[in-house]
SETI-152542 format. One record per residue (C-alpha): x, y, z. Coordinates in nm, 3 decimals. Example, Ala and Ser with C-alpha at 12.3 -4.5 7.8 and 13.67 -1.06 7.14 Angstrom:
BEGIN
PT       xx       yy       zz
PT    1.230   -0.450    0.780
PT    1.367   -0.106    0.714
// end
This chain:
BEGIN
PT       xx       yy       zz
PT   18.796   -4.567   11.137
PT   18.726   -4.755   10.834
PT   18.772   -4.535   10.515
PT   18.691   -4.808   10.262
PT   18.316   -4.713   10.192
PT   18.359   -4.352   10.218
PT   18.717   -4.153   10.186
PT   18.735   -3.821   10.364
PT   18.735   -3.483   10.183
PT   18.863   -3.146   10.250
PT   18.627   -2.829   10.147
PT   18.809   -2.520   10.088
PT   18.814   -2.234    9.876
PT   18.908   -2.248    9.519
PT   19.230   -2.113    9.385
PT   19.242   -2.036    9.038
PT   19.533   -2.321    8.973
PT   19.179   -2.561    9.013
PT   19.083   -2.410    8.721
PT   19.189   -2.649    8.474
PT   19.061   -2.945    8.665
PT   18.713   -2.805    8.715
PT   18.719   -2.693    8.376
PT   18.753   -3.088    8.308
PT   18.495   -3.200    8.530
PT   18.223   -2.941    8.368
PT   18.318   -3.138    8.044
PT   18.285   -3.495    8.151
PT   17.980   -3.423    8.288
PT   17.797   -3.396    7.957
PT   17.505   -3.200    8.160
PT   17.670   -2.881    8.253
PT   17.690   -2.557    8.025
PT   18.096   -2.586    7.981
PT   18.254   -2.264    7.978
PT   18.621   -2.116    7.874
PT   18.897   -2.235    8.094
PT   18.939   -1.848    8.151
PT   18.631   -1.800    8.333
PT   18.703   -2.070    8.543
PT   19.077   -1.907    8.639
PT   18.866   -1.566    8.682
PT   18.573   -1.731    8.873
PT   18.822   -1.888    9.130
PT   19.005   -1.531    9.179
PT   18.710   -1.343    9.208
PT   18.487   -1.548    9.355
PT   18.627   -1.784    9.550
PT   18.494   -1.661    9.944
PT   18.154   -1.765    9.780
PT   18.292   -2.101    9.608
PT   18.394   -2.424    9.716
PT   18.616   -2.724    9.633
PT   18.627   -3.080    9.746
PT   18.978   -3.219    9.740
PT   19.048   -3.611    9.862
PT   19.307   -3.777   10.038
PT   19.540   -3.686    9.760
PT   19.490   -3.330    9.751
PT   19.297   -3.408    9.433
PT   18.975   -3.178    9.320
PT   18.680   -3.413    9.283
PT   18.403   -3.176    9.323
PT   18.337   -2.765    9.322
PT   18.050   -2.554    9.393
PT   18.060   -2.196    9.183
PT   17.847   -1.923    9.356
PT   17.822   -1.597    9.413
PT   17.608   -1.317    9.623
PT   17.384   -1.155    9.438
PT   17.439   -0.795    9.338
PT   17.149   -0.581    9.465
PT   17.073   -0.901    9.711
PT   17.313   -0.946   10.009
PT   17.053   -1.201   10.182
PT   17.081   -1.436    9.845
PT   17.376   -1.681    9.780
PT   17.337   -1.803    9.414
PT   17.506   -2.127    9.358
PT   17.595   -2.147    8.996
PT   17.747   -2.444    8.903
PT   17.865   -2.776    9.087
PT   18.002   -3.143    8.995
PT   18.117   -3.436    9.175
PT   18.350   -3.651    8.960
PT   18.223   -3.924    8.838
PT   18.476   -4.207    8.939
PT   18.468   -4.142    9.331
PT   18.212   -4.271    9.581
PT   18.110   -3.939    9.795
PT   17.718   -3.992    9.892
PT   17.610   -3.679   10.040
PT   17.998   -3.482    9.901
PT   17.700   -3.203    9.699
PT   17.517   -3.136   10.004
PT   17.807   -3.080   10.235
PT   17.967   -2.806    9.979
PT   17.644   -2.638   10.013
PT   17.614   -2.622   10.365
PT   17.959   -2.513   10.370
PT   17.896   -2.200   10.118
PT   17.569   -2.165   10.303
PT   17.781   -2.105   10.600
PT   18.010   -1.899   10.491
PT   17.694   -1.695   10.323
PT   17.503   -1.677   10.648
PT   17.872   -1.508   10.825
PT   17.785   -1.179   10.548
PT   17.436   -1.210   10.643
PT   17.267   -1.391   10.358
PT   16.989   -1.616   10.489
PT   16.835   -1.780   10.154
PT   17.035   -1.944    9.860
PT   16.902   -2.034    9.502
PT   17.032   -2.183    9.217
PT   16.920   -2.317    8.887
PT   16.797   -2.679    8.772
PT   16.661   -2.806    8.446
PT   16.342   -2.977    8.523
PT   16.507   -3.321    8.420
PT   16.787   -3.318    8.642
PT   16.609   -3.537    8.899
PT   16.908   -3.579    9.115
PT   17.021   -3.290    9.172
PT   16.623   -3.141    9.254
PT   16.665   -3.436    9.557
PT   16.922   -3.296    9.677
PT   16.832   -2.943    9.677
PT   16.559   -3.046    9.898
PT   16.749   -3.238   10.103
PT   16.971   -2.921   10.168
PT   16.712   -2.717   10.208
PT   16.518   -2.963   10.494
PT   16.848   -3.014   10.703
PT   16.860   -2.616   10.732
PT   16.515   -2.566   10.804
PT   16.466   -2.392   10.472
PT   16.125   -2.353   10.270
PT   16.179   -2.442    9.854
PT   16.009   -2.187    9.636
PT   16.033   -2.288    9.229
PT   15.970   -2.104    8.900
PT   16.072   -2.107    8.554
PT   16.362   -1.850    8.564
PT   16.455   -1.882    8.228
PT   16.242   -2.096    7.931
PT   16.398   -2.300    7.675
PT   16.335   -2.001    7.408
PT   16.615   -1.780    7.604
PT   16.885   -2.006    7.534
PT   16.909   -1.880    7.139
PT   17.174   -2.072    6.957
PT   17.097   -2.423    7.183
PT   16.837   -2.514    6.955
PT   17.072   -2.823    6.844
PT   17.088   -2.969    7.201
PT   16.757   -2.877    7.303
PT   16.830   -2.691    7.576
PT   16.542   -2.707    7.843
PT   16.414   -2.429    8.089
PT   16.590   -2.335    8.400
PT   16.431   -2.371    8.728
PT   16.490   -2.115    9.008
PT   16.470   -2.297    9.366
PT   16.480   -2.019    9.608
PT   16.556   -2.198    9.962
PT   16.475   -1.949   10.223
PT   16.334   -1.933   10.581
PT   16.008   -1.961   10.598
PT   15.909   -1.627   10.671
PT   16.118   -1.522   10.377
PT   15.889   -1.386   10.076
PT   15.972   -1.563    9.763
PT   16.075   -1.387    9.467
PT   15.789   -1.261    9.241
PT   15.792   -1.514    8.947
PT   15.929   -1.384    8.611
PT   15.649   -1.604    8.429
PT   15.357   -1.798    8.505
PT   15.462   -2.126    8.651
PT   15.343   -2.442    8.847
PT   15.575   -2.577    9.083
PT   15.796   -2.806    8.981
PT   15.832   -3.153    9.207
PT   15.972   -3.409    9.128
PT   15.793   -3.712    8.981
PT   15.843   -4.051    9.103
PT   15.913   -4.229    8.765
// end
């Protein structure tokens, strides 16, 4: 087996000593809302049967997946936040962490998963659908949250949130909080 194109990665759950290193790849991202290093050691001791690591050959963390079931929905993972470090080659390392919360999900009965996107994150919208095709999953989108409820961001512009709801098709979609087009990607 050849491991010189792509190494091999272990997904497991998060403990909360991957705190600080998750903590560092929120930063370095430069696109994701960073938050305290706290959270990150609560997140990963609270949450961590609905969150996901990527470790490599080292044992080193190069990519995480927060999530969580959502209160008052048991059918609905919500992935929060994920990364993939920058300096490692891992096409397809996002879309195998969520298939691997998705199946852990589906084992306490939730059958859809959303999470959030801002509307210029191109990337990661591909591979949301991506996800969503290889599990047979329809993509619903909306505006969960516009640029004016992020009070304080004015500085860095921060730009709506869109909801992808990825659910089986005979799943009814959320009813939309606003009124909103769908949101596709554009070929630019």
């Amino acid at each position: 087996m050849n491991n010189s194109h792509s190494p091999d990665f272990t997904l497991r759950e998060p403990r909360p000593t991957d705190a600080p290193t998750v903590w560092r790849l929120v930063r370095e991202s430069e696109i994701l809302d960073t938050n305290s290093a706290y959270y990150y050691n609560l997140w990963f001791r609270d949450f961590a049967g609905t969150s996901v690591v990527a470790t490599d050959e080292s044992g080193r963390v190069v990519g995480f997946v927060t999530a969580y079931v959502r209160p008052g929905r048991p059918d609905t993972l919500m992935a929060w936040q994920s990364a993939v470090a920058p300096d490692i080659n891992a096409p397809g390392l996002a879309v195998r962490m969520m298939h691997e919360l998705a199946d852990r999900a589906a084992g306490r009965g939730a059958t859809c998963v959303e999470t959030t996107v801002n509307p210029g994150n191109r990337p990661v919208a591909l591979m949301l659908r991506k996800f969503a095709q290889e599990r047979g999953l329809d993509v619903h989108t909306e505006v969960l949250f516009a640029a004016e409820d992020f009070p304080g961001d004015e500085a860095h512009g921060h730009l709506p949130e869109v909801l992808y709801r990825m659910s089986p098709a005979a799943a009814t979609p959320t009813a939309p909080s606003r009124a909103v087009a769908p949101t596709t990607p554009s070929a630019r």
